[in-house]
C-alpha positions in Angstrom: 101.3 113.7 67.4 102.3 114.9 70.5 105.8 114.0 71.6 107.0 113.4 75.2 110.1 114.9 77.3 112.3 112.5 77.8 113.6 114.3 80.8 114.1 112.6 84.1 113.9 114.7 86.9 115.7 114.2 90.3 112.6 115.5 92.8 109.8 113.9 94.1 106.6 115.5 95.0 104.6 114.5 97.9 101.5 112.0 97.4 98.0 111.6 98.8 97.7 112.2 102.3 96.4 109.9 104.9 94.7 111.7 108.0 95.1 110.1 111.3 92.5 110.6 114.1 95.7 111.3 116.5 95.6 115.1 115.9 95.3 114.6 112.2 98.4 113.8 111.6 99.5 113.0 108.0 101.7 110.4 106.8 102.0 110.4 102.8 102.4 107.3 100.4 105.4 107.6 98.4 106.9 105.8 95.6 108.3 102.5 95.7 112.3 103.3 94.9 113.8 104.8 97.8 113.3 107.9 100.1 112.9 111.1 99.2 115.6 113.5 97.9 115.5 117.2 97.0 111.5 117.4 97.3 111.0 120.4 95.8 107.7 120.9 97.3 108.4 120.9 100.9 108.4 116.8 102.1 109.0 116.9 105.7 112.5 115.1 107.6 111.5 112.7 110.6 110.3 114.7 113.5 108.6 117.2 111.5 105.7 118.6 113.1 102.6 116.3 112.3 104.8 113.1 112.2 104.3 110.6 114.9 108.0 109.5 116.0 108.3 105.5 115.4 104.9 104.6 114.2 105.5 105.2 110.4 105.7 101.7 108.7 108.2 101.1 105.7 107.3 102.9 102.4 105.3 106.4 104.3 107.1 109.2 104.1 105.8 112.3 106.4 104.4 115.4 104.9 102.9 118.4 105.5 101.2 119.4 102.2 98.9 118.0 99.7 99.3 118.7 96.0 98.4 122.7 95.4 94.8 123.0 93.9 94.1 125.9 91.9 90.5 127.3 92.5 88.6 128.3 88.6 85.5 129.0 89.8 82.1 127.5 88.3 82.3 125.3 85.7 80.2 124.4 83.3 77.7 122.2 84.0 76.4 119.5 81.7 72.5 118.3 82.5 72.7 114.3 81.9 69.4 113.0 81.1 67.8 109.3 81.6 69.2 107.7 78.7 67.1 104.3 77.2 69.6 101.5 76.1 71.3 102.6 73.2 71.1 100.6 69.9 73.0 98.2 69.0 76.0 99.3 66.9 76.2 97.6 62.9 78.8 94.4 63.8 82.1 95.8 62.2 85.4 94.4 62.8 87.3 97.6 62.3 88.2 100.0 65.4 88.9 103.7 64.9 91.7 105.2 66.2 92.2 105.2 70.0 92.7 108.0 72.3 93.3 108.1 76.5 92.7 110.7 78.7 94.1 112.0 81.9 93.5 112.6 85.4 90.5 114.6 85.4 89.3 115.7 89.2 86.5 117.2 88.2 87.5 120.3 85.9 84.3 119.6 83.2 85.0 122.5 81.6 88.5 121.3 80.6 87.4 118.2 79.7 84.8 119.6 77.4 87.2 121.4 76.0 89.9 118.8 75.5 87.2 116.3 74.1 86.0 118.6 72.1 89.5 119.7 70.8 90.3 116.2 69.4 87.0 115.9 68.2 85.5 113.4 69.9 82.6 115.3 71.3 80.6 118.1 69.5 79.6 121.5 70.8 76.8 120.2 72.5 78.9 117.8 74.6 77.7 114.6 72.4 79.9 111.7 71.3 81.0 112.4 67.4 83.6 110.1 66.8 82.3 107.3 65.2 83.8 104.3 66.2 87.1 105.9 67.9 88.0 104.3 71.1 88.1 106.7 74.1 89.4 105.2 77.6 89.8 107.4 80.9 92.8 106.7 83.4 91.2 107.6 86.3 90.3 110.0 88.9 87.3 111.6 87.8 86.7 113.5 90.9 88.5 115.3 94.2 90.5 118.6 94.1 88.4 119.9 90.8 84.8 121.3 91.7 82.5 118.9 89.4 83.5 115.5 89.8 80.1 114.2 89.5 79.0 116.2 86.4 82.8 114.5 84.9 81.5 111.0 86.0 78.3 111.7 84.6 79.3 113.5 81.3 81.6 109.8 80.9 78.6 107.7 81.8 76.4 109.4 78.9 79.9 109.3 76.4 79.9 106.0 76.8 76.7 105.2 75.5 76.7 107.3 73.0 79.8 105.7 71.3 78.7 102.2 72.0 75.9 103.4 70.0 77.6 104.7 67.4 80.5 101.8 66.9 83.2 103.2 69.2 83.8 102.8 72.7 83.7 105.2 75.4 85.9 103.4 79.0 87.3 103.9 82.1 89.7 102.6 84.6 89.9 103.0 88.9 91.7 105.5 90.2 92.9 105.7 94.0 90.2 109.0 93.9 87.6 106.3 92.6 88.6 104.1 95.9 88.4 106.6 97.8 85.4 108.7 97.3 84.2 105.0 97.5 85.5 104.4 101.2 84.2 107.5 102.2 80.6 107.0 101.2 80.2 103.7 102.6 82.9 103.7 105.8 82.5 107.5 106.8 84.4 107.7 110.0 85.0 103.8 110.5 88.6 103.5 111.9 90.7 101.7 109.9 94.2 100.3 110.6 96.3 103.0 108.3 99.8 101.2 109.2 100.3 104.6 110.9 98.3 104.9 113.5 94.2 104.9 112.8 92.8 106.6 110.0 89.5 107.0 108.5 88.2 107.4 104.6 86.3 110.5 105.3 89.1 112.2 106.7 91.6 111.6 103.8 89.0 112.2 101.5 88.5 115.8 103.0 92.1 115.9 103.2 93.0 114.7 99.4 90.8 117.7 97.6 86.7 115.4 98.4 84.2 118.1 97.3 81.2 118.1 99.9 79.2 119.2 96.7 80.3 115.6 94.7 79.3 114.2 97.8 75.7 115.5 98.1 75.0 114.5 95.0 76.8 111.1 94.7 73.7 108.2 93.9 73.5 104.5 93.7 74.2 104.6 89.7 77.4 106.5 90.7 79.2 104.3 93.3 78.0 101.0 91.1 79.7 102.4 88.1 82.7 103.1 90.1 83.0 100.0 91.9 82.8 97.9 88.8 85.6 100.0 87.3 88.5 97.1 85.8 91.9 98.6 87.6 93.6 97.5 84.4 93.1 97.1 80.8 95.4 96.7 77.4 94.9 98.2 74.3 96.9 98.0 70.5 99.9 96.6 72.8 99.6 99.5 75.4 98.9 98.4 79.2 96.6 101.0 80.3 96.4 101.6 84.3 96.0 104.6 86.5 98.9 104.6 88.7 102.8 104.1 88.0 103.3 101.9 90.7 104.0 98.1 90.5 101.3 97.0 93.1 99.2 95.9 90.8 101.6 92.5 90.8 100.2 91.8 94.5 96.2 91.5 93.1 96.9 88.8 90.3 98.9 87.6 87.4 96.8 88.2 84.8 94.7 91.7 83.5 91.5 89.3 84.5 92.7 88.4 88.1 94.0 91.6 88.2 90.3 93.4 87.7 88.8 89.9 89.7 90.6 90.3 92.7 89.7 94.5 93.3 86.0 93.8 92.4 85.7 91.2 95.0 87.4 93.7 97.3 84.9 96.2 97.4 82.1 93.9 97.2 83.1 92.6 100.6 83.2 95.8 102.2 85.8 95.6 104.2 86.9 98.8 105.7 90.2 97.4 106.4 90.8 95.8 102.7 89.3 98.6 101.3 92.1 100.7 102.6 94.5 98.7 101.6 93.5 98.9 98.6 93.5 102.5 98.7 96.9 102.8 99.7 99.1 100.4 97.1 97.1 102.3 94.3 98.4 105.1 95.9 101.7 104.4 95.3 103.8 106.1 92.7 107.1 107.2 91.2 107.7 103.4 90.6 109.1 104.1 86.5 111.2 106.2 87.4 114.9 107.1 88.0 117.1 104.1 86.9 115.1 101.1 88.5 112.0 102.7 86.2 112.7 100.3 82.9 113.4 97.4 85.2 109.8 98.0 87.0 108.1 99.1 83.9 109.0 95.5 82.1 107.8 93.6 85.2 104.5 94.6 84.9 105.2 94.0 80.8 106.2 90.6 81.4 103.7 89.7 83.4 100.2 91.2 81.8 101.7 91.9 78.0 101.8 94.9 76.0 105.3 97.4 74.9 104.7 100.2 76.8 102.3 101.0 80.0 100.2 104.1 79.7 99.6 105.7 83.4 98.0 108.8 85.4 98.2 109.6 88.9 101.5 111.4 88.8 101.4 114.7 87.6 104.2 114.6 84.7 105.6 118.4 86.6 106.5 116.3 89.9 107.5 113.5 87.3 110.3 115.8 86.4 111.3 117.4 89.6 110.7 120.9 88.7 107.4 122.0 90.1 107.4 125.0 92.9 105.9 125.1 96.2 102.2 125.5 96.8 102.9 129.5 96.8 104.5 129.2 93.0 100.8 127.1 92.1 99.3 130.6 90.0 100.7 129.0 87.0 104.6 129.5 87.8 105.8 125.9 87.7 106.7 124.6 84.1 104.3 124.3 81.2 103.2 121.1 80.3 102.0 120.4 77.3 101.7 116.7 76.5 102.7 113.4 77.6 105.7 112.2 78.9 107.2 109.5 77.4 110.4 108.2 80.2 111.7 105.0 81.2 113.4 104.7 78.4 110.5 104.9 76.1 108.4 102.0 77.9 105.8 104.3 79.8 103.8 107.6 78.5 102.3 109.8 81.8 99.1 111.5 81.5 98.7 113.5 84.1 99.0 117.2 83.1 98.6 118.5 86.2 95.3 119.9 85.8 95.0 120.8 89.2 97.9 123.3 89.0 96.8 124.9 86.5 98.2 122.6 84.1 96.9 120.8 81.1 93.9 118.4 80.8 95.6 115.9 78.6 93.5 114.0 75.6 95.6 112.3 73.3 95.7 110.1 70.3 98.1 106.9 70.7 100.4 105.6 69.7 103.4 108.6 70.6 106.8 108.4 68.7 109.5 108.9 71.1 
């Protein structure tokens, strides 16, 4: 197994970017336990250029970069085919062993690989884990160059394991949201909390692939908006980002998953966003509040230990370089990591700076 660092770092990255129509100015969503100190990739003081003096609300933080994205070319792509309803699995009461994946933004390739690795798919790119139980954290698209083919390579996994006694899953990401917002708000103004903002704009902004976009259908944005924001499994609380808002959509896993459905089926632009931007939210595990906010969320939905994405673990630990240092110079992640005093495991290996696609088996010893 895999073991996690147990290292806290001191910096904070920056987080996704929300573009203003007021000269596209960029306020940034950070996490939820107190400013920013020592950003080692170049968060901007008040008054920095692209910050609108005043306007920024409690919890925005101003910015001037995005997280670096590392360009690999073509990847692979994987033809999904019409698939008829798969047959029903033989009723068993035993589940195989249970794996989660990371942060994916379209990088197929990696993900083939990864899959592959642990062997859960074969060569061809088809389910061969029997009854294992895979789930995805989120953010299947943005930043990587085949977020479709990712969504539609899970889409086909996922009948393929039902079919053969295992499960194949997935949870919302913010990316999911918005990808989401942009397809069915475009350039609707919506009330940002910094001035007006719109989903197409921070989805350009935040890595959206005008390439995902041509080729996003119904079948795409209906799997995605019936995504459940949060899900436990063998005692683990499985969720995409490492921020507490969750709390604000329900006390339960149920309401939790209830409440965001209803959300995006009543289109709301403005709720929508809102949405959008407490998922958005990170950083909330760590530092010495981190236990504190990691047995809140224990406390209230169950589970020992919360399994996230969302924040790459090399801003986790406050030693990733500047967007110049993104050819592979920052440090070399290669598994989870397990912080907060052992209550949460991070997923995100930072494949979009040339880190690692993370599949992994759970549980992780300490």
């Amino acid at each position: 197994m895999v073991e996690g660092s147990m290292t806290q770092g001191a910096g904070q990255g920056p987080d996704v970017r929300t573009a203003t129509l007021r000269d596209f100015r960029v306020p940034a969503y950070v996490h939820e336990t107190g400013p920013v100190q020592g950003d080692p990739a170049g968060v901007a003081a008040p008054g920095a250029p692209g910050v609108i003096p005043g306007e920024l609300d409690e919890g925005y933080t101003p910015t001037q970069r995005d997280l670096p994205v590392i360009n690999r070319g073509d990847t692979v792509q994987v033809e999904v085919q019409a698939m008829p309803e798969p047959p029903q699995a033989p009723a068993s009461e035993e589940h195989g062993p249970l794996f989660v994946v990371g942060d994916v933004h379209g990088y197929l390739d990696e993900l083939l690989g990864a899959l592959q690795e642990q062997g859960l798919i074969d060569a061809a790119g088809d389910w061969s884990a029997g009854n294992a139980r895979l789930w995805f954290l989120g953010d299947f698209t943005d930043r990587g160059p085949d977020g479709i083919g990712v969504i539609d390579l899970v889409m086909r996994l996922s009948a393929q394991a039902a079919a053969a006694g295992g499960y194949c899953k997935a949870l919302m990401g913010n990316h999911e949201l918005l990808l989401l917002g942009a397809k069915r708000f475009g350039d609707t103004p919506v009330n940002s909390g910094a001035g007006t903002a719109t989903f197409q704009a921070a989805w350009l902004l935040n890595g959206g692939q005008k390439t995902d976009m041509e080729r996003l259908e119904d079948h795409h944005l209906q799997w995605m908006a019936r995504l459940d924001a949060i899900e436990s499994e063998d005692g683990h609380l499985l969720m995409h980002s490492d921020t507490t808002a969750y709390l604000d959509y329900g006390d339960s896993i149920e309401a939790v998953n209830d409440t965001v459905r209803e959300t995006l089926t009543r289109n709301d632009a403005d709720e929508c966003w809102d949405l959008f931007r407490k998922f958005t939210k990170r950083f909330a595990f760590r530092d010495e509040s981190g236990p504190a906010a990691v047995r809140e969320l224990l406390d209230m939905y169950g589970g020992h230990r919360i399994v996230h994405g969302h924040s790459p673990i090399p801003y986790l630990l406050g030693d990733v370089g500047s967007e110049d240092d993104s050819d592979g110079g920052g440090p070399v992640i290669e598994g989870p990591h397990i912080y907060a005093g052992g209550l949460a495991i991070a997923m995100d290996g930072g494949v979009t700076m040339a880190g690692k696609l993370l599949v992994c088996q759970l549980p992780l010893d300490n």
